[in-house]
N, C-alpha and C positions, 0 to 999 in steps of 0.2 A: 307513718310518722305524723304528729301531730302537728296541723297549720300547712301541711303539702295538701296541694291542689290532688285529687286522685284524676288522671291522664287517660287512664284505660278506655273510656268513652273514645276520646280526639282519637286515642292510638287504632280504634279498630275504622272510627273514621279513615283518620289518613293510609290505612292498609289497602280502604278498600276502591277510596281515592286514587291512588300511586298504580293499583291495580287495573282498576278501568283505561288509564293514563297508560300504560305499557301496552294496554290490552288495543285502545283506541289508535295507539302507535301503528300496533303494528298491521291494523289492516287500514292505516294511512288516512284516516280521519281528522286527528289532532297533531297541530304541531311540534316537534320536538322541543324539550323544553334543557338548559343548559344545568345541567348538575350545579350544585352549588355548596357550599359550607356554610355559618352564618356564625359571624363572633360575636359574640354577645349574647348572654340569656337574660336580660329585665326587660324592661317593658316595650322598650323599642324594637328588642327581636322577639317577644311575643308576638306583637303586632302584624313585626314582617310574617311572621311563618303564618299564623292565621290565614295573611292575604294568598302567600306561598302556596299557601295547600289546600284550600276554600276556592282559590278564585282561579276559573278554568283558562281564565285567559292571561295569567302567569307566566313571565317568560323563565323560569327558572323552579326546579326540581330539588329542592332540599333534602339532604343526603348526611346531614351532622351538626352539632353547633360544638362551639366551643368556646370555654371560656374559664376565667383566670380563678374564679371562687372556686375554692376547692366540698363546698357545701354542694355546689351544682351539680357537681359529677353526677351522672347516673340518672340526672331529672329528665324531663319530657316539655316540651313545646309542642304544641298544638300534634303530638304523636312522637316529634324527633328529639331523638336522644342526643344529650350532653356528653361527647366522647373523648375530651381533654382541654387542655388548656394552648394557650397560642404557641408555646415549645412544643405540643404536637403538633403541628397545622404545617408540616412537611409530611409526617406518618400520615396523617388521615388525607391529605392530596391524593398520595401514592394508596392509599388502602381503598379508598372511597371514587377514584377517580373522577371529581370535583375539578373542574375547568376554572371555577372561580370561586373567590371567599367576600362577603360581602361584611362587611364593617355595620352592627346597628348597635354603637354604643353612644345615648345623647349625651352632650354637652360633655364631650371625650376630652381627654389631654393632648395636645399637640404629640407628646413623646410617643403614645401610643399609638396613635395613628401613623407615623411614623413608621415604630417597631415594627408594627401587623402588615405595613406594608410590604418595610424591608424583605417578611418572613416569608410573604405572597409572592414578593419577584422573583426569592431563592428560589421556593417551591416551584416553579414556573408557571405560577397560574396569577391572575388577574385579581387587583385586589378594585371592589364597587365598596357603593357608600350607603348609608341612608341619610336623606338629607335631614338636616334639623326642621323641627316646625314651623320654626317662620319663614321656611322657604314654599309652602305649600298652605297659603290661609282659607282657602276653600275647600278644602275634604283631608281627609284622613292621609298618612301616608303609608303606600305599601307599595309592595312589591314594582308594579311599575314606575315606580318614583326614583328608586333605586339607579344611580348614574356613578358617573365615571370620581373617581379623588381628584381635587382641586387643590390647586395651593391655601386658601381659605381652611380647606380642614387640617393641610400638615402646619398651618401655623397655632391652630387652636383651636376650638370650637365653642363659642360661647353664649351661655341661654340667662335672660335676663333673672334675676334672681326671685323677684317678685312678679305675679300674673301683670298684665296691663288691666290697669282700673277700669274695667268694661265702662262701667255706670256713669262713670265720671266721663270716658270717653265718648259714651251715646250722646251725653247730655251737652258734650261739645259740639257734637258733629251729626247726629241723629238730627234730622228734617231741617239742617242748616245751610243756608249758601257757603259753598267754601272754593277758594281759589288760591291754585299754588303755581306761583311762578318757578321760572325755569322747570316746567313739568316733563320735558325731553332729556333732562339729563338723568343719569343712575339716582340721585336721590330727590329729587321731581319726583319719577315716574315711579318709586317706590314709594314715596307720601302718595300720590294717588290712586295705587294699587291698594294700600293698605285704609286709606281713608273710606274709598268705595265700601268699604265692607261695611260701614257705618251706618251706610242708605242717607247720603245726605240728600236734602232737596236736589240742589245742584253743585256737580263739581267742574268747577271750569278750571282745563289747564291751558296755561298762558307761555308758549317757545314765541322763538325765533327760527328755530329750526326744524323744518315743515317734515323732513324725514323724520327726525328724532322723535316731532308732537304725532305723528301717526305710530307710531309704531309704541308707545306711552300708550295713549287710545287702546289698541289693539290689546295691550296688556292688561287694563282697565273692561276690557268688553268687546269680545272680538269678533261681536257682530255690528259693532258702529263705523259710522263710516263720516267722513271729515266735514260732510254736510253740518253735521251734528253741531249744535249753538257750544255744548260744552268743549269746543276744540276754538283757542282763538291765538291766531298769528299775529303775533307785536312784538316789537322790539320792548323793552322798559327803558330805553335810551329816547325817547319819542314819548314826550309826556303826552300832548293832547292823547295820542292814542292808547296809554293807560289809561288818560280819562275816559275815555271814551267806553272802554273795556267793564272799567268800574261801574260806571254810570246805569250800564247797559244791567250789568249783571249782580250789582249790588250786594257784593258776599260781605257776610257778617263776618268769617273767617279766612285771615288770611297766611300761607306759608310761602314767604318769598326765599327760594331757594335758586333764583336766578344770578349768576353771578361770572366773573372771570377767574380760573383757578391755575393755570398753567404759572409756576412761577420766574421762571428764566425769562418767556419771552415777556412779562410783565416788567420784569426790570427793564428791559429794552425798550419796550412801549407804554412808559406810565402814564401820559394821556389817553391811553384806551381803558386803561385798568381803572383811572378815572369815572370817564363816560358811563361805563356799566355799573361798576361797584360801588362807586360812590353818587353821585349824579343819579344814577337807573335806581339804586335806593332808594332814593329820595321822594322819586317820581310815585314810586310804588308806594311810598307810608305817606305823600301828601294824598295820592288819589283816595288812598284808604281809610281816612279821616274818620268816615262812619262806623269802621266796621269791630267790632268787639273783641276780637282780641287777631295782634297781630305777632307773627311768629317770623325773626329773623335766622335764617339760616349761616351760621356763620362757620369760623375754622381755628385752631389751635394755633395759627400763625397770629392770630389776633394777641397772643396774646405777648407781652414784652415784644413788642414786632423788631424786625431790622431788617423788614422787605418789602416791596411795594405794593405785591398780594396782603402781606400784614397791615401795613397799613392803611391798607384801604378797608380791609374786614375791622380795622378796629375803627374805625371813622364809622360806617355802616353801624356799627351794635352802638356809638355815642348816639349818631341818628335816631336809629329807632327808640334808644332810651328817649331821650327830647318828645316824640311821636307818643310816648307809653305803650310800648310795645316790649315784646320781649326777645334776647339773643337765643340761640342756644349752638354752644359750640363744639368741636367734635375732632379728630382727628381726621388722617388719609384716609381714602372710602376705596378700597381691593376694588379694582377689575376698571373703576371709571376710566373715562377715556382719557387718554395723560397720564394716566397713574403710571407709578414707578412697576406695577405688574403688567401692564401694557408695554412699555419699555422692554422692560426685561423679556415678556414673551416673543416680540417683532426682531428683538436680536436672539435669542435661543434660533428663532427660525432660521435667522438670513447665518448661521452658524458661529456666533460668537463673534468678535468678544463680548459679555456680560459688561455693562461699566458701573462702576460704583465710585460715588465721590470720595469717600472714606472710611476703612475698614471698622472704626470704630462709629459710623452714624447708622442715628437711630429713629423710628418712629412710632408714631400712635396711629396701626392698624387697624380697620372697622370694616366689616361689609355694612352693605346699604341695608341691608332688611335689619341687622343691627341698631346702625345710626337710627333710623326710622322709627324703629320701635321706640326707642329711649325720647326722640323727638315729640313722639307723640304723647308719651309719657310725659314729658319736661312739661308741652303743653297747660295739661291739667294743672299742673305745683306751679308753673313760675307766677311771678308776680310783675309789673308793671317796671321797664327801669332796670331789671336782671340779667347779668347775662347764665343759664345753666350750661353747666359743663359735662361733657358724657365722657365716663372713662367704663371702658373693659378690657383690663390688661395691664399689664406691663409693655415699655414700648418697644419695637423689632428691631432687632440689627438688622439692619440691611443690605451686609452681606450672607448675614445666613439665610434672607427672604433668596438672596440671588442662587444658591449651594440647593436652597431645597425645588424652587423652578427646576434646574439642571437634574437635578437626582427625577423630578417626575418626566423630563424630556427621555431623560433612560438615554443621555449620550454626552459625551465630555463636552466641555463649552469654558473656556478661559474667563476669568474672572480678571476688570484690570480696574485698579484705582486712579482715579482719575485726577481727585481733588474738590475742597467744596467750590459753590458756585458763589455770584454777588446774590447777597442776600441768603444766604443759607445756611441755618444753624446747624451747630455738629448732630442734637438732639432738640428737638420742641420739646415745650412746657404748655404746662396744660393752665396756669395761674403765671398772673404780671405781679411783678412786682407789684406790695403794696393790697392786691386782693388778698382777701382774708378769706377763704369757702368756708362753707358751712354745709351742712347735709340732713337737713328738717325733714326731710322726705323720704328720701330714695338712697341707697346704699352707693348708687352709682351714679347717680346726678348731684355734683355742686351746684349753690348757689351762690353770685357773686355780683355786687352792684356795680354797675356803669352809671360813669359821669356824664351825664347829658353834654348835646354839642349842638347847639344854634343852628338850622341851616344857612344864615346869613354865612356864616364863616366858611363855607364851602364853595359859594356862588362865585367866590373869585379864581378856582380851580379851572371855572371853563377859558380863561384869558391865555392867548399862548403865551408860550417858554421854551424854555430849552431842557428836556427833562430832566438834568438834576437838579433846579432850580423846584422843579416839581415834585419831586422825590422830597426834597425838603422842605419843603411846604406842607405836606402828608404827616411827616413824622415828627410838625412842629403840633400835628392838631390832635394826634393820637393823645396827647395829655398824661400828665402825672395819673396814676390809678388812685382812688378814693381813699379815704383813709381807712387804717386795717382796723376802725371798728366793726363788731356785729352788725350784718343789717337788721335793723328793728324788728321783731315777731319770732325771730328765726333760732 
């Protein structure tokens, strides 16, 4: 047929592969490898089977693919045959005796994953995954890459639509001093995994929390060790010793991603949420005076706030406007610590009940290599005074984030409503009232201007109170949003 690949090569390849491999079995040379099925035939199960059947040190024996185009039928990957579609993947279990079906369809549909699951547990075999690309930025992905389904893929799986501007990004980060506060946390330590690849001069990441900054480290290079100048312990609530930090290390680039997120106990404790968010911001964009472009990590509560996490992230992105710096804002980040998946999995364990505050709330789901990538992205476009907005998606109910946890625990676990909390919207919004976005750039990054905010107007935050007195003080300096003209260029 005209524009097919001819296979017959691969096919006598992997005969003779698969051969030596039974052969090698059986006088107990090589290790047994787990039969396997593989859904999906483009390019993501090319890839896998390649590694599959090429690479001797493979934990798995490919034995079928299958998949949904009915043009595929009958084709060849790297020797294996296309033997139906996912309504077979009970027959070819039982035909093929395949222990597992491994999922490599990118930037797949949540329903799908899903489905193929469902169809995996019937069958009673094991459904693996292949992870997306940006979970693997050093080599290629294959076969042993290949891990267990997360909640992350049954809620969707999503790849940014445009490459990342290599050129633009080298020319940010290539032979540049760069420092990113709160580097111990999930999106810390994800700017810094992802920035390393850039080969800056130096990357300095700035915790407070000495496990957390090792173990960042270690994900960045996992031959360093805490000796190391680019590992530095400070609070950002402890100016001199930002200054000090700065001083030292004098980064041109900076991404402050240190912050307080937890929202209940922020209501309870709004002079903490203070100290760090607002106040520790400060510290951070005065010490950084010199350095050429500074990047505010901020959150979707910033935006129309009516909580003390909000209003303190929207105080922060006024800040850094004033500084010339830029926001960029985002939704809930899956798996951090506090997150509503962390919740949800610590009760699936201890057996139920699941709580949810309300059957109808909703949110703006993101993993971090996600957020990260668009950050880094936003980096390049934004402009001075902006806040950028990252959306991928529609936002999650969160009780079916709760139903699909429980369906992967594979055991009943009660779901109870509880009610919202102080300060807890039914759904976030991703624009305040009043912002006008615009999208000059990127199909998934807004851009929206901030009203600059004096640091004088903040210095009287550190005086005590009583904390609703405090509360209200926050959501007196959050400020009317700009007006809904265009911003200038855009």
């Amino acid at each position: 047929m005209k524009g097919r690949r001819d296979t017959r090569g691969e096919s006598v390849l992997y005969t003779l592969a698969v051969g030596y491999e039974r052969w090698a079995r059986r006088r107990g040379s090589a290790p047994a490898r787990v039969p396997a099925l593989v859904f999906g035939a483009g390019a993501a199960a090319a890839a896998l089977l390649h590694s599959m059947v090429f690479d001797p040190d493979s934990p798995f024996e490919p034995l079928g693919i299958l998949d949904d185009d009915p043009a595929r039928q009958g084709e060849r990957l790297a020797g294996i045959p296309v033997i139906g579609t996912r309504r077979d993947l009970d027959e070819a279990v039982a035909g093929t005796g395949a222990e597992v079906v491994i999922f490599a369809v990118g930037n797949a549909e949540a329903g799908l994953i899903r489905d193929v699951r469902e169809r995996a547990v019937a069958a009673g075999v094991r459904l693996l995954i292949v992870p997306e690309a940006s979970e693997a930025l050093d080599h290629e992905l294959g076969a042993a890459d290949v891990r267990e389904v997360q909640i992350t893929d049954l809620l969707g799986r999503h790849r940014i639509e445009a490459a990342l501007p290599e050129a633009a990004l080298a020319e940010l980060l290539t032979g540049r001093r760069v420092l990113v506060t709160g580097a111990g946390g999930q999106i810390g330590s994800e700017l810094c995994r992802q920035i390393h690849r850039y080969e800056p001069a130096a990357l300095t990441m700035l915790d407070h929390d000495e496990a957390a900054l090792q173990t960042a480290q270690l994900a960045v290079d996992p031959r360093a060790g805490l000796h190391d100048r680019s590992v530095q312990l400070a609070d950002i609530r402890d100016a001199a010793r930002v200054r000090e930090v700065f001083r030292t290390g004098k980064p041109e680039v900076v991404f402050h991603a240190a912050a307080l997120k937890h929202q209940p106990l922020l209501e309870r404790h709004p002079a903490e949420a203070v100290k760090t968010n607002v106040l520790g911001a400060l510290n951070v964009l005065e010490a950084a005076g010199d350095a050429a472009l500074f990047v505010n990590v901020s959150t979707d509560k910033a935006a129309d706030p009516v909580s003390v996490l909000g209003y303190t992230e929207r105080v922060a992105e006024r800040l850094t406007a004033h500084h010339g710096g830029l926001s960029v804002r985002f939704g809930n980040v899956l798996g951090s610590r506090g997150s509503v998946v962390a919740t949800f999995a610590a009760q699936i364990a201890d057996g139920g009940p699941i709580t949810v505050t309300h059957p109808d709330a909703t949110r703006y789901l993101m993993t971090a290599q996600e957020a990260v990538n668009l950050t880094l992205r936003a980096a390049t476009l934004g402009r001075p005074g902006e806040a950028l907005i990252l959306q991928l998606g529609e936002p999650v109910l969160i009780a079916e984030l709760a139903r699909q946890m429980i369906a992967l625990a594979g055991r009943p676990v009660d779901i109870v409503f509880t009610g919202l909390r102080p300060g807890e919207k039914l759904g976030d919004v991703l624009f305040g009232a009043g912002e006008n976005p615009t999208r000059p750039h990127h199909p998934l990054i807004s851009h929206v201007a901030v009203p600059p905010l004096h640091p004088a107007a903040v210095r009287p935050l550190t005086a005590p109170g009583i904390p609703e007195a405090l509360t209200s003080a926050l959501a007196g300096l959050c400020g009317p949003a700009l007006s809904s003209a265009p911003l200038s260029g855009s």
